[in-house]
C-alpha positions, 0 to 999 in steps of 0.5 A, a space after each residue: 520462555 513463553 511464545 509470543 502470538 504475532 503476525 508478521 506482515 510482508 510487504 508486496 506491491 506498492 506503497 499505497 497497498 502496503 499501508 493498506 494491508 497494514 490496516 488490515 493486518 491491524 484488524 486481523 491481529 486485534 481479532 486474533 489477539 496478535 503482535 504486530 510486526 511490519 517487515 518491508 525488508 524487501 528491498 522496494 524502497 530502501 535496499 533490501 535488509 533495510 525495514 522501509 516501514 520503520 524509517 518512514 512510519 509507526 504503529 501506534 496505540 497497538 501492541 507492535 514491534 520494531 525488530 523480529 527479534 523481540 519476538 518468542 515464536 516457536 511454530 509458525 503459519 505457513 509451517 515452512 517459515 521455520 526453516 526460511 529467513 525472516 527478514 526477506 521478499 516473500 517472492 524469494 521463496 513463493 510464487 502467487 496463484 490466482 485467476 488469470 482474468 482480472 474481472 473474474 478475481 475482481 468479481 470474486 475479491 467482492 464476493 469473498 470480502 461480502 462472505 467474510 462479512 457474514 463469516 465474522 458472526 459464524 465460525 464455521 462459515 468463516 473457516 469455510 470461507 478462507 478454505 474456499 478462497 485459497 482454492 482461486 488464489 494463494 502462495 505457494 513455495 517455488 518448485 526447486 524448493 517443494 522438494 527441499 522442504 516437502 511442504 508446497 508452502 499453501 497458504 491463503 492471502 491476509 484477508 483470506 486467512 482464518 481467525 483460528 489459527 494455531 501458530 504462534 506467528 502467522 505470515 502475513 501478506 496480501 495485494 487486495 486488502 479489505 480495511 478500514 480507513 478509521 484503523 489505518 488513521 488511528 493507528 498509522 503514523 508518519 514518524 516525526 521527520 518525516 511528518 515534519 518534511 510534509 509540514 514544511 513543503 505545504 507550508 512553503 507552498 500554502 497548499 491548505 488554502 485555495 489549492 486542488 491537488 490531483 494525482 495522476 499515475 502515467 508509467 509502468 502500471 498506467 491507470 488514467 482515463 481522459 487527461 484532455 476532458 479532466 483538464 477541461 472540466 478542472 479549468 472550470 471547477 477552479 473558476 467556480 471554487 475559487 482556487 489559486 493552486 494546482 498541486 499535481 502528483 504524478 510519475 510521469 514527466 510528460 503528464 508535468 509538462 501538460 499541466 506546465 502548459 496549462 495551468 502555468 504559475 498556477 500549478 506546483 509540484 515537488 522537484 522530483 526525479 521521474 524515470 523514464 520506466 523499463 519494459 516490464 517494471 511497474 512503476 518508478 518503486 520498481 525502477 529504483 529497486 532494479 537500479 540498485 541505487 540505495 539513494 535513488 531509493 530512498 529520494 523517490 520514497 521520501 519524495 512520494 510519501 510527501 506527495 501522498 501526505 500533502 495531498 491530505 491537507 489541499 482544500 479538494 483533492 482529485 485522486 486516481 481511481 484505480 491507483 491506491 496511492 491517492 486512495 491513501 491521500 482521501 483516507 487521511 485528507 481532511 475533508 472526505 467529502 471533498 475527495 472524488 476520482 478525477 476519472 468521475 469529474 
């Protein structure tokens, strides 16, 4: 039987992320001549073993698969994956490395995104490239495993890889992908219910005529600037743009409130669930998850990919710099030019 050759992306960090390192693994696999497979089996948004990416989105006009299973692979990129289970958090069994300064591995994500630019029109760059990139950050196997397998498991992340790799699979993960918004568009779909859910909640709502929508990220990870100049600058861009509707999104009730006492009838929001978030957990994705609730799961993804989509399709759209949520939303809005950071208002 004949080997596929594939890349089989796993998912970590956040939904927004996740589609991003989608598109990414997109363009990597069209590169390199892969198969696509998308495991978000973790257990992040829906209970671990259930594949979130397929229940709430689709491949399209690209070679892809729905199940690993309908793949033929005999050697895989890292090696260990052979002797691993598939359909797994890739957290199981590997732990990151990476710089501890964040501005300094900032730096150096732009710096080896401007290197893989020039690395795509000569090989030998390319290959020293990705080597050079696995020094500052990778994925390794965890101690207690090292042993077991005699292999440390290195291997760099998704942007970071080679082009020339021999495997019939590669494994693919990463949490600061490099992509292009015409991929993640053209080949990124909401499936059909769910398509149909978002249609109907901007339809009830007529969030495609006259509305600003705003995302604003205020638990776990929080990444929000001056929320008493945002809102006074927005009271005045609605007066001069002639907008009836404030559509918010956000994770965090008391931000609900704030918007509530301000813009009153005006403002809409999804009847949502908002946690109030642990110590230590990231965000309201990762309190489901530790909750162990499989329906809490699945009402706050569904909840959020409507959010996210709906965003899309409002008149002007104010996303959250540093959340890559609403990055998404702007990706997919119908007017780009109508996007910006609300921090930037």
């Amino acid at each position: 039987m004949k080997n596929d050759r594939a890349l089989i992306v796993k998912g970590i960090a956040g939904l927004g992320n996740r589609l991003r390192c989608v598109a990414a693994a997109i363009e990597y696999a069209d590169k390199t001549g892969r198969t696509i497979y998308i495991d978000w089996n973790d257990g992040m948004f829906l209970p671990e073993g259930m594949n979130a990416f397929n229940e709430y989105f689709e491949i399209v006009d690209f070679p892809s698969v729905t199940k690993v299973e309908d793949l033929h692979i005999a050697s895989y990129y890292p090696t260990v994956y052979s002797d691993l289970p598939m359909n797994s958090s890739i957290y199981n069994y590997f732990e990151k490395r990476q710089m501890e300064n964040r501005l300094i591995r900032k730096g150096m994500h732009y710096l080896f995104k401007a290197a893989h630019e020039v690395g795509r029109k000569n090989d030998p760059v390319d290959n020293l490239v990705c080597k050079a990139s696995q020094i500052y950050q990778s994925f390794v196997l965890h101690p207690n495993l090292q042993k077991k397998y005699s292999d440390s498991g290195k291997f760099a992340f998704g942007a970071h890889l080679s082009r020339f790799i021999d495997a019939d699979a590669v494994i693919y993960c990463d949490n600061i992908p490099f992509y292009h918004s015409d991929t993640m568009v053209k080949h990124i779909h909401m499936k059909k219910n769910i398509a149909e859910k978002v249609d109907k909640f901007v339809s009830k709502n007529h969030l495609d005529n006259k509305t600003v929508g705003c995302h604003v990220r205020a638990s776990g990870k929080k990444c929000y600037g001056d929320m008493d100049r945002f809102i006074a600058r927005l009271k005045k861009f609605i007066k001069e743009n002639g907008i009836e509707k404030v559509f918010l999104c956000t994770d965090n009730s008391r931000i609900e409130e704030k918007f509530k006492t301000v813009f009153n009838n005006r403002l809409v929001t999804q009847s949502k669930y908002l946690p109030n978030i642990n110590k230590g957990e990231t965000g309201i994705h990762d309190y489901a998850m530790h909750s162990k609730d499989g329906e809490l799961q699945k009402r706050l993804t569904e909840e959020a990919i409507i959010d996210m989509f709906a965003l899309a399709k409002v008149d002007y759209l104010f996303y959250q710099f540093g959340s890559t949520f609403s990055e998404i939303s702007s990706v997919y809005h119908i007017d780009r030019s109508r996007c910006k950071s609300w921090m930037s208002l």
